[in-house]
N, C-alpha and C positions, 0 to 999 in steps of 0.2 A: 504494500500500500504506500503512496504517495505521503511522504511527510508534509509536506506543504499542502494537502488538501484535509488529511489527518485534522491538522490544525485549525483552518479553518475556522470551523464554527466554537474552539474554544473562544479567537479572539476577537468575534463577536458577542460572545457571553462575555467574557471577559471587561472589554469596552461598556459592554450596559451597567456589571458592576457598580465601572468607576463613574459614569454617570448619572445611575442612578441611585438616591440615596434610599436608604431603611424609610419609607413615609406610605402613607396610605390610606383609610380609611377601614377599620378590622371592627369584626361583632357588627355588620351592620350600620358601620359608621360611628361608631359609641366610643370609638378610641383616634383619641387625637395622634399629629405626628409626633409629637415629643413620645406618647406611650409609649409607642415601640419602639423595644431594644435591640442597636447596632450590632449585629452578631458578624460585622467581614472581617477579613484576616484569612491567615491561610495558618489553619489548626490541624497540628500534628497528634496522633497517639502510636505509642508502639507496639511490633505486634506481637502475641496473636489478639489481643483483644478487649475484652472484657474484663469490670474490675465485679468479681462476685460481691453484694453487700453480706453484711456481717452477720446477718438474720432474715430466717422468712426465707420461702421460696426464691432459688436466686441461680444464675448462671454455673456451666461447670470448671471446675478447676484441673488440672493439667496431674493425673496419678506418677508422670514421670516428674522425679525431682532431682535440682542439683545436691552438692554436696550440704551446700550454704541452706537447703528447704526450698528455695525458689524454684518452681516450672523449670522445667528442660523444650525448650525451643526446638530443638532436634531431635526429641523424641516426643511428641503429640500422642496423648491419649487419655483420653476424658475418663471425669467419673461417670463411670454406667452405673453406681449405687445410686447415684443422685435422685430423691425422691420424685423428681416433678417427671422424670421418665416413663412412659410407659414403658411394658417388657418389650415388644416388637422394638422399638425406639434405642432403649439401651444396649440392644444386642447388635444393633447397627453400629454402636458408637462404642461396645467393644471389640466388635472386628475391626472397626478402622484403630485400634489403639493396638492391636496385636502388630499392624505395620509397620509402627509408629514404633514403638518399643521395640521393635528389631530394625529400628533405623531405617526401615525403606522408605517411609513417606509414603503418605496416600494423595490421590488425586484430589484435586479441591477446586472452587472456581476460580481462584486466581491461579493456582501454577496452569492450570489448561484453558488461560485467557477464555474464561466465557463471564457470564453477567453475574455478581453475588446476588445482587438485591438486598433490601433488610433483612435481619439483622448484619448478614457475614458483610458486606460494604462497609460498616460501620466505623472497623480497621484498616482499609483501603487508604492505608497511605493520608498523605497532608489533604485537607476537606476544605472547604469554603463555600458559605452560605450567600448567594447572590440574592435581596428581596424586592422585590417588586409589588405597589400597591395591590396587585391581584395573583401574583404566581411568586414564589421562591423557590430558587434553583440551588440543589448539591451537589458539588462538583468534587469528583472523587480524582485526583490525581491517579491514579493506577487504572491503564487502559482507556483513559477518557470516560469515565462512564458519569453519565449525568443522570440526577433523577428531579425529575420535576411533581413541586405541589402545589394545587388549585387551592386559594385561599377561599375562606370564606363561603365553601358552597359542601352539597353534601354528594356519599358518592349515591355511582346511576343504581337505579334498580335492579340491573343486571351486570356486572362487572367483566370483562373483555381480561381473562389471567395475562399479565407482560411480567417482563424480566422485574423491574420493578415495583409492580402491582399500581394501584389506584391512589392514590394521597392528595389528604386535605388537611387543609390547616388553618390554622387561626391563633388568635394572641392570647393569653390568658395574663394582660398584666406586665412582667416582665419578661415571659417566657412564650417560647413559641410552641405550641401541639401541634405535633402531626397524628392523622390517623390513615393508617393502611392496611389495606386487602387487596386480595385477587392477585397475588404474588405468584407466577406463575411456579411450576414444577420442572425444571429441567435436570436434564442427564447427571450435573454433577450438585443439586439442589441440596445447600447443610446452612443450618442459622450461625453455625460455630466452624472453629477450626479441629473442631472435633469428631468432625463427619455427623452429630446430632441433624436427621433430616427433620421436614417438614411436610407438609400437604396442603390442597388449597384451602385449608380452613385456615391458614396462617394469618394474623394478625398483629401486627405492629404497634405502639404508642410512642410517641417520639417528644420529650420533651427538652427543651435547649433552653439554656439559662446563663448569662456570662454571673460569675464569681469570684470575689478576690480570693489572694493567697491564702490568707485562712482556713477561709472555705475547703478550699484547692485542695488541701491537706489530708484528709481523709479520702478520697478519691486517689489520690496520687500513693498512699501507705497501702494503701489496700495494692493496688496495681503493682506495688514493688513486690511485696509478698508473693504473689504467683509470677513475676515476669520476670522481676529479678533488673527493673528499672529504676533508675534515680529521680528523687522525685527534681523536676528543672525548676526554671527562675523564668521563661521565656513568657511574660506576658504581655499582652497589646500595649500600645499606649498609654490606656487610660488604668493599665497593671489588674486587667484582667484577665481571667481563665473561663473556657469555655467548657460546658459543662452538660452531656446527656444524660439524662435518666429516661430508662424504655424499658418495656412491659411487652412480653411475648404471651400470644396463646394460638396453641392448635389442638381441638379438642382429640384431633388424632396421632397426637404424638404425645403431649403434656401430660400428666395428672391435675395441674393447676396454672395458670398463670405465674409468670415469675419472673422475678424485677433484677438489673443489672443498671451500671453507669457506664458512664467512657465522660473522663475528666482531662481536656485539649490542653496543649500547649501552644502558638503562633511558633510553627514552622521555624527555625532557624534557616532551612535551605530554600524558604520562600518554593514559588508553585515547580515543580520539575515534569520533565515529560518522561513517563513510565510506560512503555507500550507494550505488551504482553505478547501482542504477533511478531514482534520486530526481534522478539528472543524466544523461542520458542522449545529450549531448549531445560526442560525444569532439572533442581535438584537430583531427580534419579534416575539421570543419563539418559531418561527416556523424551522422546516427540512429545511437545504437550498437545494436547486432542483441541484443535483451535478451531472453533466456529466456522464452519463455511456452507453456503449458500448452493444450494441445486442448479440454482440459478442467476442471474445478475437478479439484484433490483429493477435496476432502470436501462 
């Protein structure tokens, strides 16, 4: 593929960013511009992902560990005890841990360049929220992948499943909600880096909130504990952190709904281009299995 066509409609996304500011009319018109909060920047997490909260139904944590207790990166494999599994579910997510534990790696949608979707995008590299009185765009550095959500309106009565699924949104104050469905099911379809699949009953909550260091802090401890990362210094301007709290359910994979963060840092290396076709070559010496088309589009 053409880099210079690749690119393209980033840097018209991109250009409306800087143009356009955080303002708009939300709830109906009941929130002035100042309401809404500035969320640009270009916000890093490391990966694989997820910071599990301390109680309650909650994301899984990594059974392979270093020597120090922190998650082993190179060796992926979730807990399958984890309550909110069902059995079909967790037997999924311990055979991909059986790969994982003998260092081979399993296929995922980023090393075989196809689409995550919510939640697995969530760790997709450095993110940037572009807002627009009526749409805000996520823009995921790895592979280009953008997901767009319709403000302020509700979804159709009958949901069209896409890589991304259907998303709306609106302000709650400081914070932005998103809601998603109709996430489509593909070939290499997992919410984690833990091969945990999903179905289309998947549903998403997506809440974004900037927070000082403080804040930060507990988000960022939690995350070193399983990743075995430093919590950083790297905040915007105004010495904020960006900060998700999301809420997963499928009544055919879950036992229950169950809550996770992802607490952002502003990029150090600002936005990069990561193209997942242009290396095709993943960690375990194998072809990664890259999307391709029966036919042209156009």
């Amino acid at each position: 593929m053409h880099r210079q066509w690749r690119n393209f409609p980033w840097a018209v996304v991109l250009a409306a960013a800087v143009a356009t500011p955080a303002f708009g009319q939300a709830n109906g018109g009941s929130e002035t511009t100042e309401a809404i909060p500035d969320l640009s920047g270009v916000w890093a997490h490391a990966l694989p992902g997820f910071e599990p909260l301390a109680s309650g139904p909650t994301a899984l944590v990594n059974r392979s560990r270093r020597a120090n207790g922190t998650g082993d990166i190179l060796k992926l494999a979730g807990d399958y005890n984890n309550p909110i599994l069902k059995p079909a579910a967790a037997e999924v997510v311990r055979l991909h841990g059986e790969l994982g534990l003998n260092g081979i790696g399993d296929a995922n949608p980023r090393n075989q360049c196809w689409p995550g979707g919510p939640p697995f995008d969530f760790s997709e590299g450095p993110t940037q929220i572009v807002q627009t009185p009526d749409k805000v765009l996520i823009l995921y550095t790895y592979d280009h992948q953008v997901r767009q959500v319709r403000m302020n309106q509700a979804h159709p009565a009958q949901v069209k499943p896409s890589w991304y699924g259907d998303s709306v949104g609106h302000y709650e104050g400081d914070t932005l909600v998103i809601d998603t469905v109709g996430i489509k099911v593909g070939r290499y379809a997992m919410v984690d880096w833990y091969g945990t699949p999903h179905t289309d009953a998947l549903h998403v909550v997506e809440r974004y909130r900037l927070i000082d260091a403080e804040a930060a802090k507990d988000g960022f401890v939690r995350d070193a504990k399983q990743h075995n990362v430093q919590m950083g210094a790297s905040a915007n301007p105004q010495g904020k952190f960006l900060q998700l709290r999301f809420t997963v359910e499928d009544s055919g994979v879950f036992t229950t709904p169950w809550t996770a963060t992802m607490t952002y840092r502003i990029s150090p290396n600002g936005w990069e281009e990561l193209a997942c076709a242009e290396n095709t070559q993943w960690y375990s010496g194998k072809e990664a299995d890259v999307p391709r088309a029966n036919k042209p589009d156009f």
